[in-house]
N, CA and C atoms as an extended XYZ file, in Angstrom:
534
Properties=species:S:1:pos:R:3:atomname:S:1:resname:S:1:resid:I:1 pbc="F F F"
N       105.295       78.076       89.674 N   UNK     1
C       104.294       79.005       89.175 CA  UNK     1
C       104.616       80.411       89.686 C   UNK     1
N       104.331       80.810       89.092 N   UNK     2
C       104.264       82.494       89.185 CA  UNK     2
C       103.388       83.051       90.339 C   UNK     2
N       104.461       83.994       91.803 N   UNK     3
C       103.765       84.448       92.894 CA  UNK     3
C       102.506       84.865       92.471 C   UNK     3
N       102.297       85.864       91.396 N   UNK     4
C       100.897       86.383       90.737 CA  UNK     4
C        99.973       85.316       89.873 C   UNK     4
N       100.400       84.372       89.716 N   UNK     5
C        99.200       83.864       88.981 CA  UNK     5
C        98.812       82.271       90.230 C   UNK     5
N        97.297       81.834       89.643 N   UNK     6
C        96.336       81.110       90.069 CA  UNK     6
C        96.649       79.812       88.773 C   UNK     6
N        95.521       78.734       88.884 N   UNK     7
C        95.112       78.362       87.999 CA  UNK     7
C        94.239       78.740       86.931 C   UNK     7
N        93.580       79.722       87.860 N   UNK     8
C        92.544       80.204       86.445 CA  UNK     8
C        92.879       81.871       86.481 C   UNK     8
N        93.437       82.727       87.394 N   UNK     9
C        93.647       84.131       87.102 CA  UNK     9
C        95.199       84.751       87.281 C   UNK     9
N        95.336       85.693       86.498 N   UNK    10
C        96.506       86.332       86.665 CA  UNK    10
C        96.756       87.502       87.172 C   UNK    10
N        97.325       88.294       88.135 N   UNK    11
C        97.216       89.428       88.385 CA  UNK    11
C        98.888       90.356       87.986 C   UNK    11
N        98.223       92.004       87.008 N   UNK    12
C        99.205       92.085       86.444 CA  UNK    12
C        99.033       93.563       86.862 C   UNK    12
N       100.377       94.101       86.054 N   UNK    13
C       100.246       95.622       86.508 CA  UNK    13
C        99.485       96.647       84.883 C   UNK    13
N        99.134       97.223       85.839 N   UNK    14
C        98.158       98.741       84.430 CA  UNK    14
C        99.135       98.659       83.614 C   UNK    14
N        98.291       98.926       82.267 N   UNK    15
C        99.078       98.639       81.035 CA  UNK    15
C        98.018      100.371       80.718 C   UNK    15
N        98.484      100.965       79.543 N   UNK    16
C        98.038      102.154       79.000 CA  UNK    16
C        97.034      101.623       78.388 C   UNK    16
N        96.496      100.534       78.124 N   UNK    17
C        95.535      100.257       77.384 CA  UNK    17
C        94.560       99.833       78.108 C   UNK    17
N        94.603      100.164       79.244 N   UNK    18
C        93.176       99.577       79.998 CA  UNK    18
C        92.459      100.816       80.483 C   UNK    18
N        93.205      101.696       79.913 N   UNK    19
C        92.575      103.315       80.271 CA  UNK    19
C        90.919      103.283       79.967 C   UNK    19
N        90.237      102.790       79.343 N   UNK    20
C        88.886      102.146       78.687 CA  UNK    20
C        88.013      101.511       79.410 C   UNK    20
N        88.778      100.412       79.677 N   UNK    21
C        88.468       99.467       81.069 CA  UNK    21
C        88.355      100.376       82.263 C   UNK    21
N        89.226      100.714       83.001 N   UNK    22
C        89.156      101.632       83.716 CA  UNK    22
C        88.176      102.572       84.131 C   UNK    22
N        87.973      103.746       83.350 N   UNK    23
C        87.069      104.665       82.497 CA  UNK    23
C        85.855      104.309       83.020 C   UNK    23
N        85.495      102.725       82.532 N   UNK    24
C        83.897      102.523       82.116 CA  UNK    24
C        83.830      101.879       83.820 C   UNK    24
N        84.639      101.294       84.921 N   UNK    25
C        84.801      100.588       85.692 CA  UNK    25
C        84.184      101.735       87.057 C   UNK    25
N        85.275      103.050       86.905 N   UNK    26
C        85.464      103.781       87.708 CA  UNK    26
C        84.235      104.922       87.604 C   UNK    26
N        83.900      104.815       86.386 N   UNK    27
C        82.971      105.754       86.049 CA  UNK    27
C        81.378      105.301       86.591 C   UNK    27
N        81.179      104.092       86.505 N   UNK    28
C        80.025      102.885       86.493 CA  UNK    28
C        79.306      103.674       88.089 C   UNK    28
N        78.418      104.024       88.400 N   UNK    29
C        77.923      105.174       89.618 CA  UNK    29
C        77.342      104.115       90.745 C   UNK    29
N        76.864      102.904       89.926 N   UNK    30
C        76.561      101.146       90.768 CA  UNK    30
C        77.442      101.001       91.594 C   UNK    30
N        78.488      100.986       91.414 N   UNK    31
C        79.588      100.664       92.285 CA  UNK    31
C        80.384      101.969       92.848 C   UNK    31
N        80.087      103.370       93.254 N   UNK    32
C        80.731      103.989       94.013 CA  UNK    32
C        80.643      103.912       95.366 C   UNK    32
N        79.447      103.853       95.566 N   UNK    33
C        79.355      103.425       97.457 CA  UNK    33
C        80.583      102.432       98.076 C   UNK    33
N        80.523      101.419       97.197 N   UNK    34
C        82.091      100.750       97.505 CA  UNK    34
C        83.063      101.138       97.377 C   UNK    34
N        83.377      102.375       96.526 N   UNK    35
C        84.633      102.571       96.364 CA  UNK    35
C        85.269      104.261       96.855 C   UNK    35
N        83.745      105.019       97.467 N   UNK    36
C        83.637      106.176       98.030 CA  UNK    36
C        84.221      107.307       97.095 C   UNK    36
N        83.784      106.553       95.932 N   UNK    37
C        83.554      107.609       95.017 CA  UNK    37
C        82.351      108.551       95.330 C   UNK    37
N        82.532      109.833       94.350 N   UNK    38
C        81.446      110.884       94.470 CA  UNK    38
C        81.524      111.608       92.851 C   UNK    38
N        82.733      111.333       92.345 N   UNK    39
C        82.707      111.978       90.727 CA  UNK    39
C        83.259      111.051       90.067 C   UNK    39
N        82.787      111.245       88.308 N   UNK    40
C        83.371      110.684       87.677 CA  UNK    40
C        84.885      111.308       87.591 C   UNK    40
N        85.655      110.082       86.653 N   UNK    41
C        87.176      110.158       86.471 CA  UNK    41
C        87.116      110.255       84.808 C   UNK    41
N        87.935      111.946       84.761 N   UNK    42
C        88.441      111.568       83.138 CA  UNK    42
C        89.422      110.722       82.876 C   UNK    42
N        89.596      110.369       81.618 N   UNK    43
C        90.375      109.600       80.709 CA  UNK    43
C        91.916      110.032       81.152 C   UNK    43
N        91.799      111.256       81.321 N   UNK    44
C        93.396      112.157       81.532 CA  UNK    44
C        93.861      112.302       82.904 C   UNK    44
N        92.737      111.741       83.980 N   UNK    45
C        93.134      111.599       85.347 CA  UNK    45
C        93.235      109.862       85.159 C   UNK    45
N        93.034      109.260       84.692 N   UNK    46
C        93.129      107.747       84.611 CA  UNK    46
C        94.599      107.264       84.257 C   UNK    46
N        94.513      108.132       82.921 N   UNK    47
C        96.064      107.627       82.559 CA  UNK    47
C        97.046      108.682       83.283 C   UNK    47
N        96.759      109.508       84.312 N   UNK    48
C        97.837      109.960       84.742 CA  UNK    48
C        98.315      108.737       86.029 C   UNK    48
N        96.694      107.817       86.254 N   UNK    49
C        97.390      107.063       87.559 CA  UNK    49
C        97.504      106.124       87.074 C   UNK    49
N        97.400      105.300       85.980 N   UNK    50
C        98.117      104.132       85.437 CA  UNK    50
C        99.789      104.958       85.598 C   UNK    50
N       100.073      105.798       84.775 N   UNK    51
C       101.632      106.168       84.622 CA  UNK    51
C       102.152      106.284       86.154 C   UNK    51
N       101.447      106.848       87.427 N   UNK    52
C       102.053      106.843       88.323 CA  UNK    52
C       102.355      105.687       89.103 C   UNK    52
N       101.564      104.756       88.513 N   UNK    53
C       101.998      102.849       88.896 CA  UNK    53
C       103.275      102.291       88.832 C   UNK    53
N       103.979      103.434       87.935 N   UNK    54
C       105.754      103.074       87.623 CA  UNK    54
C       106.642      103.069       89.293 C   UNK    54
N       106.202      104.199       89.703 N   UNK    55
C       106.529      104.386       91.016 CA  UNK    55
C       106.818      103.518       91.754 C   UNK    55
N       107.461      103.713       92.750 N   UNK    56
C       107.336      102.340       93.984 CA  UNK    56
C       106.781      102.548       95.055 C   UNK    56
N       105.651      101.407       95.093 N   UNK    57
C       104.844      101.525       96.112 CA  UNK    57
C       104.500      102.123       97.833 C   UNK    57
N       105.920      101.700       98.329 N   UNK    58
C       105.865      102.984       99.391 CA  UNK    58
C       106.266      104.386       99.247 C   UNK    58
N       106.637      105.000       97.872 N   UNK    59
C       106.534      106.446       97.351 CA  UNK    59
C       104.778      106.807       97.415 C   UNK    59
N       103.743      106.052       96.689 N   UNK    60
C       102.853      106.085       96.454 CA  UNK    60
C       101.570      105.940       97.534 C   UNK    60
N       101.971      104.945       98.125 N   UNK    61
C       101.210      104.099       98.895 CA  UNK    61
C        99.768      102.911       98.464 C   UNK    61
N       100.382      102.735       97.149 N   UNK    62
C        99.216      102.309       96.523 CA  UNK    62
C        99.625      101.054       95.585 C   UNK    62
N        99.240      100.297       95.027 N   UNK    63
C        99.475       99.402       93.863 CA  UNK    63
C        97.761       98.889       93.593 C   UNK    63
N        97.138       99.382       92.431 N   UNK    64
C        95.921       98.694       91.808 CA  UNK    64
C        96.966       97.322       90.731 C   UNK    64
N        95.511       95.983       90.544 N   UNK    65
C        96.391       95.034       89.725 CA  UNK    65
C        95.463       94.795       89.236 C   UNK    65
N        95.665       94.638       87.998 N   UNK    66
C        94.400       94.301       86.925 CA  UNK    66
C        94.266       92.499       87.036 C   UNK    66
N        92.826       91.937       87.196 N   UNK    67
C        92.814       90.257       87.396 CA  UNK    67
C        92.496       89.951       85.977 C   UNK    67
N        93.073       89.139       85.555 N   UNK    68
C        92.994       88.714       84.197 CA  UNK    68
C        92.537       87.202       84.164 C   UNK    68
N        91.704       87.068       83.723 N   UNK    69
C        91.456       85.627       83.279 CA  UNK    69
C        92.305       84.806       82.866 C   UNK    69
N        92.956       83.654       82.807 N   UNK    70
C        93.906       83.291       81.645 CA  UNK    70
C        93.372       82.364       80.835 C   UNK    70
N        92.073       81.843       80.825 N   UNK    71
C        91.468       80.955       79.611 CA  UNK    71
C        91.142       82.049       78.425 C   UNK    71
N        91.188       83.163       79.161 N   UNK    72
C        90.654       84.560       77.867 CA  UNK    72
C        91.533       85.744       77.847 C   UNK    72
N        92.552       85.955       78.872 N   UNK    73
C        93.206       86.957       78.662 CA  UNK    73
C        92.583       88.134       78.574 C   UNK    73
N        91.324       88.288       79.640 N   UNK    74
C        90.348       89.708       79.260 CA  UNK    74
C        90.757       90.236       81.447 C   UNK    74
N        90.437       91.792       80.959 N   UNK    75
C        89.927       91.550       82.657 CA  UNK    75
C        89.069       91.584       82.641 C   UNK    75
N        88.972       90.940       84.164 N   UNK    76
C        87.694       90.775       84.511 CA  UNK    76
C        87.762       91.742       86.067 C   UNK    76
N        88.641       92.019       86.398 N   UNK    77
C        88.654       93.252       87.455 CA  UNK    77
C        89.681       93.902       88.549 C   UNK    77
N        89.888       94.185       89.258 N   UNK    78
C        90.914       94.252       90.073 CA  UNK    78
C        91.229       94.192       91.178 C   UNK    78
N        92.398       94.396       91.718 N   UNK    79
C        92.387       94.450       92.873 CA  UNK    79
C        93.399       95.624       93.752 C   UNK    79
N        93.162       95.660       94.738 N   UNK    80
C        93.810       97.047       95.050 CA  UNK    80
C        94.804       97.138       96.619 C   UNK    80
N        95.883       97.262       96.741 N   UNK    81
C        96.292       97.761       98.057 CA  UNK    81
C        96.379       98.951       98.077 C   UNK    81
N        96.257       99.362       99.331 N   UNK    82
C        95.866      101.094       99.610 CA  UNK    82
C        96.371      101.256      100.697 C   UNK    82
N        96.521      102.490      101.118 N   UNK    83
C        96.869      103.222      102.642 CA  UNK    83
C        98.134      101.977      102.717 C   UNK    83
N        99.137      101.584      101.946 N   UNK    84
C       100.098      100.868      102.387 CA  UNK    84
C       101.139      101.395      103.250 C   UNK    84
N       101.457      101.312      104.212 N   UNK    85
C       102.033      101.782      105.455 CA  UNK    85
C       103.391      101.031      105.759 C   UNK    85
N       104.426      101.251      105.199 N   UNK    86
C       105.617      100.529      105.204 CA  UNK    86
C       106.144      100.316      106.830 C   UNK    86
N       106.186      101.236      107.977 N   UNK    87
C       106.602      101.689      109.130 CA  UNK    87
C       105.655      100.498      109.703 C   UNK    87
N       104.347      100.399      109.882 N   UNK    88
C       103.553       99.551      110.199 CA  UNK    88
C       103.342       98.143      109.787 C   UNK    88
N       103.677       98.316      108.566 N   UNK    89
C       103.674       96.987      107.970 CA  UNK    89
C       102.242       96.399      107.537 C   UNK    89
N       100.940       97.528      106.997 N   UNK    90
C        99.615       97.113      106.886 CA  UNK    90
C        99.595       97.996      105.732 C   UNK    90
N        98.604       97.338      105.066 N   UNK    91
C        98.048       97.657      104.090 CA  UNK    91
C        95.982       97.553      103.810 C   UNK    91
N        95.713       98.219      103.073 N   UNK    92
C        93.869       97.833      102.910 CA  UNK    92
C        94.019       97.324      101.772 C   UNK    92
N        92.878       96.433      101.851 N   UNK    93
C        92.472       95.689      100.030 CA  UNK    93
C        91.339       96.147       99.766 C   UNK    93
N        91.047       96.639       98.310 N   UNK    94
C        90.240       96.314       97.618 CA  UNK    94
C        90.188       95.759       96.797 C   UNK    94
N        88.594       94.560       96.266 N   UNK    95
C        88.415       94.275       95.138 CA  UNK    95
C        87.400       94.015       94.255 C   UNK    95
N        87.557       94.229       92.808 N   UNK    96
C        86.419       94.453       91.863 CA  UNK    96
C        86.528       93.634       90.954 C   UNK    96
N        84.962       92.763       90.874 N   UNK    97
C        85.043       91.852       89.833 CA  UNK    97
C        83.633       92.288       89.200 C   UNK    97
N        83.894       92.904       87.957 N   UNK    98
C        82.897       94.284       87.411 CA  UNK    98
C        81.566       93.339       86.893 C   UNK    98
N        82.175       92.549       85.545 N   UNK    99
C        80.947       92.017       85.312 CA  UNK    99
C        79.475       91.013       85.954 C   UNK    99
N        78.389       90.876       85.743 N   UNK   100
C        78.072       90.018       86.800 CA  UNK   100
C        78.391       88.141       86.090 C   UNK   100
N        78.695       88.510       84.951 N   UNK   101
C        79.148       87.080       83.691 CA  UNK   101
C        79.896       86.631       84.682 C   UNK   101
N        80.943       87.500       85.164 N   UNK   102
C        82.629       86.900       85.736 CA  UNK   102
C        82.685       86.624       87.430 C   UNK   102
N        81.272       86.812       87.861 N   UNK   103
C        80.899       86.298       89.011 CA  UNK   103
C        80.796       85.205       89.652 C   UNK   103
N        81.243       84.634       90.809 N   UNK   104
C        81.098       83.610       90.699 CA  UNK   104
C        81.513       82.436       90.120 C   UNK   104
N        82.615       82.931       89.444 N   UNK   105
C        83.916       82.475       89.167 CA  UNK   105
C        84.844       81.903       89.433 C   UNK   105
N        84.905       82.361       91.035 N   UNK   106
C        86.038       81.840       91.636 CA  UNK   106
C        87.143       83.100       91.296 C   UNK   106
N        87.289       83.958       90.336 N   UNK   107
C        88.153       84.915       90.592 CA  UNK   107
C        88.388       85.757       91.693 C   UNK   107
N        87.429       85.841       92.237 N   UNK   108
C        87.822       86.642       93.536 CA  UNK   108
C        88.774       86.286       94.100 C   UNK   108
N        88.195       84.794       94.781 N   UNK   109
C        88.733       84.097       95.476 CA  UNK   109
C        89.742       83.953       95.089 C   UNK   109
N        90.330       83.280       93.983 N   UNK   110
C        91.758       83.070       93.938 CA  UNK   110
C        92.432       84.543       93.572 C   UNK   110
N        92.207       85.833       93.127 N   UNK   111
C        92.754       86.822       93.253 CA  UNK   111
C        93.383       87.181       94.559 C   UNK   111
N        92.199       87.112       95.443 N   UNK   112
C        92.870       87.383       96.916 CA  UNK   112
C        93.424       86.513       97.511 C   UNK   112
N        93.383       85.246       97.325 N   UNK   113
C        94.466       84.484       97.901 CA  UNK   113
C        95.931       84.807       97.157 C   UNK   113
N        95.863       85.074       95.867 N   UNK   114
C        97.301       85.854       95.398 CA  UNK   114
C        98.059       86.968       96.435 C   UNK   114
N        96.707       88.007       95.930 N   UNK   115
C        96.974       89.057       96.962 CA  UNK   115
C        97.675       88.909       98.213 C   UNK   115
N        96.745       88.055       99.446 N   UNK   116
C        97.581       87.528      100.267 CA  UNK   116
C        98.755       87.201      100.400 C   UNK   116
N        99.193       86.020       99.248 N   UNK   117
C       100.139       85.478       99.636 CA  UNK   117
C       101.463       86.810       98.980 C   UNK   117
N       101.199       87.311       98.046 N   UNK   118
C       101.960       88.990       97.622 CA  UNK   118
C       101.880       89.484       98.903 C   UNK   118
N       101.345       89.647       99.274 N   UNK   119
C       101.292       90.904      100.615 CA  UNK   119
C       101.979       90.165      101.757 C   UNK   119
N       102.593       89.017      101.761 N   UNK   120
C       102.967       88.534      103.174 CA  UNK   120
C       104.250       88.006      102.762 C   UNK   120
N       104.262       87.507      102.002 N   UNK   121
C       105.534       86.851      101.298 CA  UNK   121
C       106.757       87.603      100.695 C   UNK   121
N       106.158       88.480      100.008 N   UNK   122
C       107.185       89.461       99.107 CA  UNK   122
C       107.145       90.721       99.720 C   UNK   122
N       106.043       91.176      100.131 N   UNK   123
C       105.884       92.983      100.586 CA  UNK   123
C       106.178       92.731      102.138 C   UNK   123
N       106.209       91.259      102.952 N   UNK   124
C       106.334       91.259      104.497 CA  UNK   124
C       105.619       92.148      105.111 C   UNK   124
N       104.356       92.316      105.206 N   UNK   125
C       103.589       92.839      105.278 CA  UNK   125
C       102.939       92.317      106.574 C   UNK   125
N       102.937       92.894      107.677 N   UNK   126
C       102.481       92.081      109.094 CA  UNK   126
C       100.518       91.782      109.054 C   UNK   126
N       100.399       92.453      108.400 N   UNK   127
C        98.438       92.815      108.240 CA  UNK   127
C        97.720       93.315      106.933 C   UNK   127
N        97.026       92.853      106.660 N   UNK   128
C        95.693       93.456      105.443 CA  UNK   128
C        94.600       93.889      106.739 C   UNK   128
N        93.684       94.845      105.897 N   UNK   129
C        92.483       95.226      106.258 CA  UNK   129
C        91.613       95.267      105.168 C   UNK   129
N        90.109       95.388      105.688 N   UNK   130
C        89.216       95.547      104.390 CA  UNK   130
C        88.187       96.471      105.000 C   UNK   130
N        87.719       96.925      104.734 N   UNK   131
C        86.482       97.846      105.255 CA  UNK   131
C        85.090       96.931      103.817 C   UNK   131
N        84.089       96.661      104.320 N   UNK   132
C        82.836       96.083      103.809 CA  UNK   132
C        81.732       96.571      104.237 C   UNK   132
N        80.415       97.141      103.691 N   UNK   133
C        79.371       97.081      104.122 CA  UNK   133
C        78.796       96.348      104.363 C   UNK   133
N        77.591       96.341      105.392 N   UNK   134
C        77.233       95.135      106.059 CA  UNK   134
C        76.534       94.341      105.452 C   UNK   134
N        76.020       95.236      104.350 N   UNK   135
C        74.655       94.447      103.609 CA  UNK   135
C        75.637       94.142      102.175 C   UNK   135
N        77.101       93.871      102.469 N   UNK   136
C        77.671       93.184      101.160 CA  UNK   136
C        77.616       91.533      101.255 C   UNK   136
N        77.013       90.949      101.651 N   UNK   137
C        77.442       89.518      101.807 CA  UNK   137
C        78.327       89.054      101.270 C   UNK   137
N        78.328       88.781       99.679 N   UNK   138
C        79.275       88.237       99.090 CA  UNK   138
C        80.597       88.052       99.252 C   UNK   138
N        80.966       89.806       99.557 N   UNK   139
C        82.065       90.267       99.759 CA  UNK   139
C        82.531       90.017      100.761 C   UNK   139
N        82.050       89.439      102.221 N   UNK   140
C        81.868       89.351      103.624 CA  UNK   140
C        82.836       88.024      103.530 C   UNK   140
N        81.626       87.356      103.049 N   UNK   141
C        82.135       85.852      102.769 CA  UNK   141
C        83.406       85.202      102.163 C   UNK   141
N        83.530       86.345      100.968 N   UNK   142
C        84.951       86.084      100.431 CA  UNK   142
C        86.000       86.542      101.536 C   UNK   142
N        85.888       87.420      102.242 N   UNK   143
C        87.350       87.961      102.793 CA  UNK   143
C        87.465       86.726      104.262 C   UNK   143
N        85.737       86.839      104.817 N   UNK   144
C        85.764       85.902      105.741 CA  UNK   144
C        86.898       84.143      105.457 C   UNK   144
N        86.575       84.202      104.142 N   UNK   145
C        86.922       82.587      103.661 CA  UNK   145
C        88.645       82.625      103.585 C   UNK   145
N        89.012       83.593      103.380 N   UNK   146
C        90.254       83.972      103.389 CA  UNK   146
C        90.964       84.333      104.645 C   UNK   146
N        90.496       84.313      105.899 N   UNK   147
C        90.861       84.061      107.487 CA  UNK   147
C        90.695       85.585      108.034 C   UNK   147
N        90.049       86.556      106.759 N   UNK   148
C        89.472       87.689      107.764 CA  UNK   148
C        88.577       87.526      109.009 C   UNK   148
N        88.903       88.190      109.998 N   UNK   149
C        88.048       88.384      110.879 CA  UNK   149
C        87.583       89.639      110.895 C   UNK   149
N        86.215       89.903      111.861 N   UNK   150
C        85.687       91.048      111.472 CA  UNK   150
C        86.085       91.470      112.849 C   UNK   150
N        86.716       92.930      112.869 N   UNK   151
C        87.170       93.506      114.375 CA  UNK   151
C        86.651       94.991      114.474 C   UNK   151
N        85.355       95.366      114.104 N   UNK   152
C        84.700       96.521      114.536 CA  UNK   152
C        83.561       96.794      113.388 C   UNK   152
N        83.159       97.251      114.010 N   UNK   153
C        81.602       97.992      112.876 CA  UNK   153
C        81.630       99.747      113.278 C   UNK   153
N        81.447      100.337      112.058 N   UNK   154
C        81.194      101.521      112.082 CA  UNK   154
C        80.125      102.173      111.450 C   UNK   154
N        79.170      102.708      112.084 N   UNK   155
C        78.077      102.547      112.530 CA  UNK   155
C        77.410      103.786      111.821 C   UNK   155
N        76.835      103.779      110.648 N   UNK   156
C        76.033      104.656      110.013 CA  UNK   156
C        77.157      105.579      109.168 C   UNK   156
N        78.297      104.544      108.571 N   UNK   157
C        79.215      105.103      108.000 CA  UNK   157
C        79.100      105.560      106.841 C   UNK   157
N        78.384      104.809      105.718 N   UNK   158
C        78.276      105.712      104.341 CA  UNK   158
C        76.693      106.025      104.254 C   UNK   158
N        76.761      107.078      103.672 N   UNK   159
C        75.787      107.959      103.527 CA  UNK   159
C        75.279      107.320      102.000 C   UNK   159
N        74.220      107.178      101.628 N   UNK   160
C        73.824      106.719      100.393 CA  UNK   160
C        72.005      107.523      100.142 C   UNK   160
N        71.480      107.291       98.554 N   UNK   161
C        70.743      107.888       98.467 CA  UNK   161
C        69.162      107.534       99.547 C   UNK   161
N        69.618      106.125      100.351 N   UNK   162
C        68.220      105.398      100.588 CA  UNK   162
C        68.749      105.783      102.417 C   UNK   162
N        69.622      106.051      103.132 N   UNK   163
C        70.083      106.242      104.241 CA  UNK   163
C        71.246      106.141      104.717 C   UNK   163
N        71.369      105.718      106.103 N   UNK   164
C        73.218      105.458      106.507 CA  UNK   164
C        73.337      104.382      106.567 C   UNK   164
N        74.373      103.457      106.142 N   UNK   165
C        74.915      102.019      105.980 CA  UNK   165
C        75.778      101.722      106.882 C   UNK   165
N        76.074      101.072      108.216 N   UNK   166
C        76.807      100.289      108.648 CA  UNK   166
C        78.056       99.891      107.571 C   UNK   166
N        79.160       99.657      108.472 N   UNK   167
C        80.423       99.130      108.204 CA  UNK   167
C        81.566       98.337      108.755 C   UNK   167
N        81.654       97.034      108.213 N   UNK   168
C        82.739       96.541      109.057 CA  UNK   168
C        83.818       96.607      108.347 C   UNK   168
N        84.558       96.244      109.190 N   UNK   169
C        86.377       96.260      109.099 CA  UNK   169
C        86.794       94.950      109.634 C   UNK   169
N        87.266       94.541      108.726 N   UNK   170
C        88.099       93.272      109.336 CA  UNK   170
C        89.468       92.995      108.741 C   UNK   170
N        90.517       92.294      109.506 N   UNK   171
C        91.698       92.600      109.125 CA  UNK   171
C        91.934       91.005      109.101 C   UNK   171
N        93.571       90.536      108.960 N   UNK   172
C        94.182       89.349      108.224 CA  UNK   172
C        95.550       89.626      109.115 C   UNK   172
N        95.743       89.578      109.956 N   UNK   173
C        96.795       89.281      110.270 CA  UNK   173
C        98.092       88.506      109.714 C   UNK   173
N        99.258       88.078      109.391 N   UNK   174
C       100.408       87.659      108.837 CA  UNK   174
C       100.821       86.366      109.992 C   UNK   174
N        99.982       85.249      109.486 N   UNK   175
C       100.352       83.983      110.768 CA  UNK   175
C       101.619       83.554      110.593 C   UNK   175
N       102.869       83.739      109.669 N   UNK   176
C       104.386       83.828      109.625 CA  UNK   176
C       104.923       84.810      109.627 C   UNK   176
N       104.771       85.848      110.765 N   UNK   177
C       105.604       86.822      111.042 CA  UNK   177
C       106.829       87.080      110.956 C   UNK   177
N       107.564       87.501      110.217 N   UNK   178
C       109.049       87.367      109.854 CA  UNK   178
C       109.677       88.608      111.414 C   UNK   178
């Protein structure tokens, strides 16, 4: 089987046609606190960072992957390495599973166990991190289930319209260290 695919999801790279997807994903104001957004994204800053996906990842420091269903071939959301740090050998994850239909799915889960095994296997990657708010459970649980541990809280970190939110960080260490 294919390092990127699951039984039930596939993870692929930006295609020009998800500029839409994207758009409505990044734009969506529900979900910026997670993603420390503060503005919307035009169409013409979108497809300038799909095109810069050609790149290679430690030029960039980045790779987003679109999760695709494969009983439907739709996405259903993504996932993200960030701050990838080649010298160090760490990287951060994010991930988004937009609709609440595609919840609960099990896509997460097997997205990031992809992820994982991409990030340790092929990129040799000594560590993941995640940064979570405290009051995300879901999200807690998924990274927890995946052998995150939580190794600090930061303490009145995002600012939101109702007050300051707590934050943990927990990382994944690489238990086959090459």
């Amino acid at each position: 089987m294919n390092v990127l695919e699951s039984d039930i999801v596939r993870l692929r790279a930006l295609e020009p046609e998800d500029v839409d997807t994207l758009y409505k994903w990044e734009n969506d104001t529900n979900i910026w606190k997670v993603s420390n957004t503060t503005a919307p994204f035009s169409r013409h800053i979108l497809r300038q960072f799909i095109d810069s996906q050609k790149y290679d990842i430690y030029e960039t420091r980045q790779l987003r992957l679109i999760i695709e269903a494969k009983a439907t071939g739709q996405a259903v959301g993504a996932v993200d390495l960030f701050d990838i740090d080649p010298y160090n050998r760490r990287a951060g994850v994010g991930i988004l599973i937009y609709d609440k239909k595609d919840k609960c799915q099990g896509y997460a889960s097997s997205a990031l166990q992809i992820l994982i095994r991409y990030s340790f296997q092929i990129l040799q990657l000594n560590q993941l991190y995640c940064n979570i708010l405290f009051n995300n459970t879901p999200s807690l649980m998924l990274f927890r289930s995946k052998g995150f541990l939580t190794v600090g809280i930061k303490r009145e970190w995002v600012k939101t319209t109702s007050g300051w939110l707590d934050e943990y960080m927990l990382q994944l260490i690489n238990p086959k260290k090459s």
